[in-house]
N, C-alpha and C positions, 0 to 999 in steps of 0.2 A: 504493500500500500504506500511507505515510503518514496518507494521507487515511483510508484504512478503520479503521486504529487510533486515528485520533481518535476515529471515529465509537463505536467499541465501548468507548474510554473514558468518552465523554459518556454511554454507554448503562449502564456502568457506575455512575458517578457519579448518575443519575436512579434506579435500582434501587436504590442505597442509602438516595438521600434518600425512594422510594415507600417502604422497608420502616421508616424509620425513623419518616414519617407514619405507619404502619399501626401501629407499636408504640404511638406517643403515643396515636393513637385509641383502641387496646385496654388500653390504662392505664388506661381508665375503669371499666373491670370492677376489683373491687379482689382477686374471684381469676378470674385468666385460663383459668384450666386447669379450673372446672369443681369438682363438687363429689362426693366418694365418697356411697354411700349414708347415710343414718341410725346410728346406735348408742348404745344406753343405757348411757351414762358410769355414773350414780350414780341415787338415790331420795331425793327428799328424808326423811327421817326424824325423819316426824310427819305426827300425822292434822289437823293445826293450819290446815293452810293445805287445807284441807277441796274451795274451786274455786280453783285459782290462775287467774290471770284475764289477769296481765304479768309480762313479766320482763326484767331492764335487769340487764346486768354491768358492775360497776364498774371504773374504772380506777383508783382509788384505792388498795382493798383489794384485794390480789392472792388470786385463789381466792374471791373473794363473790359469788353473783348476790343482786340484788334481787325480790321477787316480790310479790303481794298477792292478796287474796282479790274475789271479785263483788260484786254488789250485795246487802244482805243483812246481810252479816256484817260484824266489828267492823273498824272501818276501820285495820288495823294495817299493816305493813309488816315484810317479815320477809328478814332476811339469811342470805342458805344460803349453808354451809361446803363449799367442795370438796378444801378442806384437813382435815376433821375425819375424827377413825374412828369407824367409816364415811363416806366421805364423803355431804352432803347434809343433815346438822345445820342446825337456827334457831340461829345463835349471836346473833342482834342482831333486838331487837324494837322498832320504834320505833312508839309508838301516837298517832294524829290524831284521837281522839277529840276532846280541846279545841281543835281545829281547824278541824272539821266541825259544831259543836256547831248551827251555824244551820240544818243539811239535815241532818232525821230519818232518812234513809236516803241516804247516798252513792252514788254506784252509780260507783267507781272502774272503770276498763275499761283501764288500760293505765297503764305506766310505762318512763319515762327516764332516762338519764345526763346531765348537761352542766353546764356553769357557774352558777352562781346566779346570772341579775339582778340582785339588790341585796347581792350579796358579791363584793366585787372578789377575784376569783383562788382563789375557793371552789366544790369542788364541789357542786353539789346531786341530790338525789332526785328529781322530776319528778312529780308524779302526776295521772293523768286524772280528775277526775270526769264523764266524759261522755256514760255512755249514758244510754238512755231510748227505752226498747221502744215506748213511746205513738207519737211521732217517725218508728219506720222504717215506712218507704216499702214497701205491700202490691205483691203480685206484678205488680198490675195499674200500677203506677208511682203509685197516690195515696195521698197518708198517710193513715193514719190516722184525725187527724184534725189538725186546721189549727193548732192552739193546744192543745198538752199542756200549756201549762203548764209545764213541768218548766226546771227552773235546772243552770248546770253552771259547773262550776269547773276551774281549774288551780293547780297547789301546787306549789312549791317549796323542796325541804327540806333542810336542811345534812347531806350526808352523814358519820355519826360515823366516828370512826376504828374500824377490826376489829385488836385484838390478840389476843385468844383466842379462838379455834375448839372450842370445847368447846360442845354442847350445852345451847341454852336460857340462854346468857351474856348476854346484858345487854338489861335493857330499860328503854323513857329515854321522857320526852315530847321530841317537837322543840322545838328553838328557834329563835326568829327565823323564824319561816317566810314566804316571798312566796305569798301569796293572790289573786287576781283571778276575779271574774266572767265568765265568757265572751257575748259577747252574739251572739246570729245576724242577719240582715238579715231581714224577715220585712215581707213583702206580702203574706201569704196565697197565694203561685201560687210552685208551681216555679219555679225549683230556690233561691228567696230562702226557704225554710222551716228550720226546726230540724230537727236531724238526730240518728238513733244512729250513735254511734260506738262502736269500742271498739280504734280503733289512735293511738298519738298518737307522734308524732316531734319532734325539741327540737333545731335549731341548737345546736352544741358551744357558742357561746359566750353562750349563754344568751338572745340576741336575739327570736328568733322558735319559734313550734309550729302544730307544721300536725297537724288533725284529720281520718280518713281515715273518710270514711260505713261503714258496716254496711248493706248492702243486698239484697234478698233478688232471686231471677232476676225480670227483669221477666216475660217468656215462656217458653212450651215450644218447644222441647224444653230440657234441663235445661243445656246445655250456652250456651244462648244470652249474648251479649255484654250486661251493664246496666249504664249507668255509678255510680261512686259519686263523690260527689262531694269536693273537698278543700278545708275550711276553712284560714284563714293569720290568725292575731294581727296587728291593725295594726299601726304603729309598731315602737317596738324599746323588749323588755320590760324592757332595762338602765335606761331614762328612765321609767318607769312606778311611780308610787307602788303600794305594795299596798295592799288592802283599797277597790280601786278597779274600777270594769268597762273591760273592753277588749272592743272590737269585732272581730267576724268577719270575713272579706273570702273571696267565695269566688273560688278561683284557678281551679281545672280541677276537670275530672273524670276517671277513668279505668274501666277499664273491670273490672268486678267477673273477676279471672282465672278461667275455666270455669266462668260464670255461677253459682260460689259466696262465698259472704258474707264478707267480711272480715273475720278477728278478732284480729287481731297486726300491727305492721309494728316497723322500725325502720330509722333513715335512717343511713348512716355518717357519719364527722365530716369525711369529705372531700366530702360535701355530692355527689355523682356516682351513688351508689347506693342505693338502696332496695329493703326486702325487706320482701315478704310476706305471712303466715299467714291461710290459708283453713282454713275450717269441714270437716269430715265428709270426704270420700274425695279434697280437695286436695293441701295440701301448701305450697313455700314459693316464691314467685314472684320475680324480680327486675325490676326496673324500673330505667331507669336516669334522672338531668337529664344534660341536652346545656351546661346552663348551671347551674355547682355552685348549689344551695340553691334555685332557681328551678322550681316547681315547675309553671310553663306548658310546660315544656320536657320534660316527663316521655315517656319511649320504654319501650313494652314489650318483656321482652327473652324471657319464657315462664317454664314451671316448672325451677326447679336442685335440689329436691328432692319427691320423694315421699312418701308417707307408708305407706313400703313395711315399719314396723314397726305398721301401724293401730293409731297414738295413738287413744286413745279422746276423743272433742271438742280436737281441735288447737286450741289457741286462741294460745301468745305466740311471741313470736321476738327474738333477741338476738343483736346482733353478738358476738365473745368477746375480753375482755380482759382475760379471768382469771390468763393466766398458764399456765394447767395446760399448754396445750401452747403452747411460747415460739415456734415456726413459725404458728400457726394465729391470732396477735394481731393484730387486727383484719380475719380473714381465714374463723376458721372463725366455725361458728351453733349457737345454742342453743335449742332447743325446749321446752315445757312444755306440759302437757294441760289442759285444766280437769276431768277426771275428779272427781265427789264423791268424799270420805271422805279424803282427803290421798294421802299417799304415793307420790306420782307421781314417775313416771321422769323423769330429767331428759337429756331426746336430747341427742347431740352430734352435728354434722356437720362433716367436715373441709375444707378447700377443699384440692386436687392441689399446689396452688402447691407450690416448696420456702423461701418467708421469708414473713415479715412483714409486715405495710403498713406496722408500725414505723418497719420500716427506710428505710421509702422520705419517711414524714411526718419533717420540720425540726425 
């Protein structure tokens, strides 16, 4: 009998230590429990931001998302209030126009959070210059054409401080901005070709940004698997002078989620998870790395939301570290449309969890 009560102790003891592997593994998800549906928190209020195109929440300014407009329009940056009444006010306009001044037309596609580069211990702004419709890749898997032409950029911007939430409050040129050239590897032949993008994601500590392809299904039926491929900044862009070129490196590919086109992502700061945003009747996908920030290591994990409120042109997505809900920091997700004319809903989705990733990040 001794002998047996060993055994169901060891057996014990193995069960705790299986369930406590199986928690650390599931730590990777940063919400475990899954995501409630959609809901339209707020409106942005204003016809200003006419296609929103990204959108990155600050940690800085409690209650701020960041957002921008397409290619086209004036290369602005506009800080929505979720503290203002109504909430969804521009209270902070930061304009790039003497920033852009070398590229007649920008074609901004996406925006982030993270450290500055060349500001020890300062936030910055992030912004994509990267698409370029010439570039994506026709149904049949060949470009376009070989050589658009077209140049792309990445920007880094000292994010200002938000003290007033009032409506159409402050608007500033940047300063000190980090600028870089992106360069693509280019032989003429798959997959070393330039690329549209319009998802970009920014290691927290300013180091590195990986660019996610925009790609259309390669085959029928509509649902079929095409890879999109993911650019990585060489080097690390804390050593990097601005107003210099940095090289592309491409890492992987994944696979376009229900063979529709990517048009939003955003990576968390614990470098384990990535989400996201598809075109027309998708929604927001997660992905996870098996090895934080390394993005050969990328697992598909399926769709955690729908787009069961039919956003009209889903285009951005945003981890949330607004504040507004102090359970849902760095947990729940923020959605935006690129709908014309402004005034777009600004989705919230909640993750089940009951805390924070706060609580769990040092």
């Amino acid at each position: 009998m001794r002998g047996g009560h060993r055994g169901s102790g060891s057996l014990v003891v193995l069960t705790v230590i299986s369930l406590a592997l199986a928690y650390v593994s599931a730590a990777a998800f940063v919400c475990e429990s899954g995501y409630e549906g959609p809901t339209n928190y707020a409106k942005i209020q204003s016809g200003r931001v006419a296609e929103a195109s990204g959108l990155a929440s600050s940690r800085k300014n409690k209650g701020i998302l960041w957002t921008h407009e397409d290619m086209g329009a004036a290369p602005l940056i506009y800080g929505i209030s979720l503290q203002s009444s109504p909430p969804g006010a521009i209270v902070s306009i930061i304009d790039m126009k003497g920033v852009t001044k070398h590229k007649e037309k920008p074609d901004f596609e996406d925006i982030a959070v993270a450290k500055c580069p060349h500001l020890p211990d300062q936030d910055c702004i992030w912004m994509g210059d990267i698409g370029d419709n010439c570039a994506r890749l026709q149904s049949n898997g060949q470009a376009h054409a070989l050589d658009c032409g077209g140049s792309y950029y990445l920007y880094a911007v000292p994010e200002p401080n938000i003290t007033r939430h009032e409506p159409e409050g402050s608007s500033a040129e940047p300063g000190d901005v980090f600028e870089v050239q992106l360069l693509y590897p280019f032989t003429g032949q798959y997959p070393h070709l330039a690329m549209d993008s319009e998802a970009l994601v920014v290691a927290p500590d300013g180091s590195k940004a990986w660019l996610i392809e925009k790609r259309l299904q390669q085959t029928d039926p509509w649902q079929s698997e095409t890879p999109a491929r993911i650019f990585e900044t060489s080097g690390d862009l804390r050593n990097t002078t601005s107003i210099t070129n940095v090289d592309l490196e491409l890492v992987t590919s994944i696979n376009n989620p229900d063979g529709v086109r990517i048009t939003g992502a955003d990576l968390h700061p614990q470098g384990t998870d990535l989400i996201i945003r598809t075109a027309y009747h998708g929604g927001t996908y997660l992905y996870t790395l098996d090895v934080p920030f390394d993005f050969t290591t990328t697992r598909y994990h399926g769709r955690i939301v729908r787009n069961s409120l039919r956003q009209s042109q889903p285009e951005a997505v945003s981890y949330d570290y607004t504040g507004i809900f102090p359970d849902q920091v760095g947990k729940g997700i923020w959605h935006v449309s690129e709908q014309t004319g402004g005034y777009q809903n600004l989705e919230y989705v909640k993750c089940k969890d009951y805390f924070s990733v706060r609580e769990l990040l040092p």
